[in-house]
N, C-alpha and C positions, 0 to 999 in steps of 0.2 A: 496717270491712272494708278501708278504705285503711289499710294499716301504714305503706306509707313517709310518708305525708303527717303522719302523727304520728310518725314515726320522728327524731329530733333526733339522732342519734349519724353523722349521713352526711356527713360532709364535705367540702366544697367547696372546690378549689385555688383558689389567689390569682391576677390575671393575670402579678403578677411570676414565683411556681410555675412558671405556663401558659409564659411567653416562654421562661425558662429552660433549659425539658423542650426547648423547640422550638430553640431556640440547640445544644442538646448534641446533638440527633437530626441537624442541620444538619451540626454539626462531624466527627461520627461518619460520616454519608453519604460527606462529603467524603472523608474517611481512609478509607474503604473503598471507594470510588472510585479515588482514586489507588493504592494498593496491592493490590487484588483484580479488580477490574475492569477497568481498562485494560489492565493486562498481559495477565490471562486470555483477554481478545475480542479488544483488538487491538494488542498485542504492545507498546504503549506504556507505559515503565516510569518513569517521572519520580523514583522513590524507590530504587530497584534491590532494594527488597525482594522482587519480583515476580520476578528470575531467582534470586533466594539460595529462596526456595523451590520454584520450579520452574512457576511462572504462565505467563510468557513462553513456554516448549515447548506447553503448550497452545492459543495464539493460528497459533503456527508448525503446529502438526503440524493445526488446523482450516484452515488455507490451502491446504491438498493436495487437499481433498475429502473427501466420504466414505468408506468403508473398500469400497464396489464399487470405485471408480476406481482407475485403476493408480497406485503413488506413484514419487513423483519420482524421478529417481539423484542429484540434485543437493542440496548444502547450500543453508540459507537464508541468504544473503547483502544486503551493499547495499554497492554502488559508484557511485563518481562518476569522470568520467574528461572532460577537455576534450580535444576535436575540431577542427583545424582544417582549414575547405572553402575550397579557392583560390577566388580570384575566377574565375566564367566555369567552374566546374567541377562536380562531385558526385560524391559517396561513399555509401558503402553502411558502415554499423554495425549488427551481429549480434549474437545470442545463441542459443543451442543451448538448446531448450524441451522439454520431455515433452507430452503431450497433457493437457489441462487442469491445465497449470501453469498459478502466477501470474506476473507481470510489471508491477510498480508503476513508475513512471516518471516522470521530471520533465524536461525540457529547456529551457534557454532558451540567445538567440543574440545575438551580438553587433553580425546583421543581418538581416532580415527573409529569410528560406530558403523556398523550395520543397521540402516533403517528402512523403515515400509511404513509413510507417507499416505492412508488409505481411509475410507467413509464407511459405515455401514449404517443403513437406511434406517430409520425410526419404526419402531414395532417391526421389523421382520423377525423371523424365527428359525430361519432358512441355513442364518449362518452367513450369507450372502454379502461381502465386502468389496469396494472395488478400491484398487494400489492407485495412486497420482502417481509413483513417484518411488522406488525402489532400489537400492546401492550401500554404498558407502563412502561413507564422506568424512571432516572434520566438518564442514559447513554446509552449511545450505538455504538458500533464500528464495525467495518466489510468491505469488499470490494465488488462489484456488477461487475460483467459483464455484459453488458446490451443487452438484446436479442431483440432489437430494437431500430433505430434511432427515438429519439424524448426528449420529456422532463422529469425528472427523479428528484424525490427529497422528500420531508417528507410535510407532512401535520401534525404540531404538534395543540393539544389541550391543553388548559389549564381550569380546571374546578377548580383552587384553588379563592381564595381570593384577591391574591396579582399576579401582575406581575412575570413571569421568565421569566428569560434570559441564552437563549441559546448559548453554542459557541462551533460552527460548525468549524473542521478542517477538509480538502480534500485536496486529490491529484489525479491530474490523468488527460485524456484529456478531457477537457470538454469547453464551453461559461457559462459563471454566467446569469443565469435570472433572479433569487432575488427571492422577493416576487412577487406574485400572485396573 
């Protein structure tokens, strides 16, 4: 009644076989990793075969939201730009947002700053801002969703002696305002 147990024609891999299968399944993940997954989820292309077939659009156009949400007017970009805060002074650095846009960001300073991180909505008149994000730091990184069209960006302080300079990296959709 047991066939397979008299069954002699089944053949059993070797563990050399076995490592092998599992060395190439390995190699295979990896390569498909780098060139279908990263680009396609998050826009990271380390091979660039992910923009030559059109992977990286799909990471971009999933950053907008779903298809209820309004979309952006803005292309997806990333900029870097150094900032300098006189001593004893503070500045305001902007960006013109859509309502749940992105906003990827990275800042670091040449001196420990006072910032306030904050939106204030398009056409109000109220004065009405709201803070993401208020401290002091040398650094600081993170990404925003923005729960309102309008302008969005840091108001750094410097209370040292000497000048620093800030340099600001973004991604995302947005217009540049600048300074303030």
């Amino acid at each position: 009644m047991n066939n397979i147990a008299n069954n002699s024609s089944i053949e059993v891999q070797s563990k050399t076989t076995i490592i092998k299968a599992c060395l190439y399944a390995i190699v295979l993940a990896i390569i498909a990793t780098l060139t279908v997954v990263l680009p396609a989820e998050y826009n990271i292309d380390p091979t660039g075969i992910g923009k030559k077939i059109g992977l990286t659009q799909l990471a971009a156009n999933e950053s907008t939201g779903d298809a209820t949400q309004p979309t952006n007017q803005f292309e997806r970009q990333m900029d870097s730009v150094s900032i300098e805060v006189p001593a004893g002074q503070g500045l305001e650095y902007k960006f013109q947002i859509d309502q749940y846009g992105k906003l990827k960001y990275q800042w670091t300073s040449t001196r420990k700053l006072h910032f306030d991180f904050h939106g204030e909505p398009e056409g109000d008149t109220t004065g009405f801002f709201e803070s993401y994000g208020i401290g002091s730091a040398f650094a600081i990184h993170g990404t925003l969703t923005t729960p309102f069209e309008g302008s969005h960006g840091w108001y750094w302080r410097n209370d040292g002696e000497e000048a620093a300079t800030v340099t600001l990296n973004t991604q995302g959709e947005y217009s540049i305002i600048g300074l303030k």
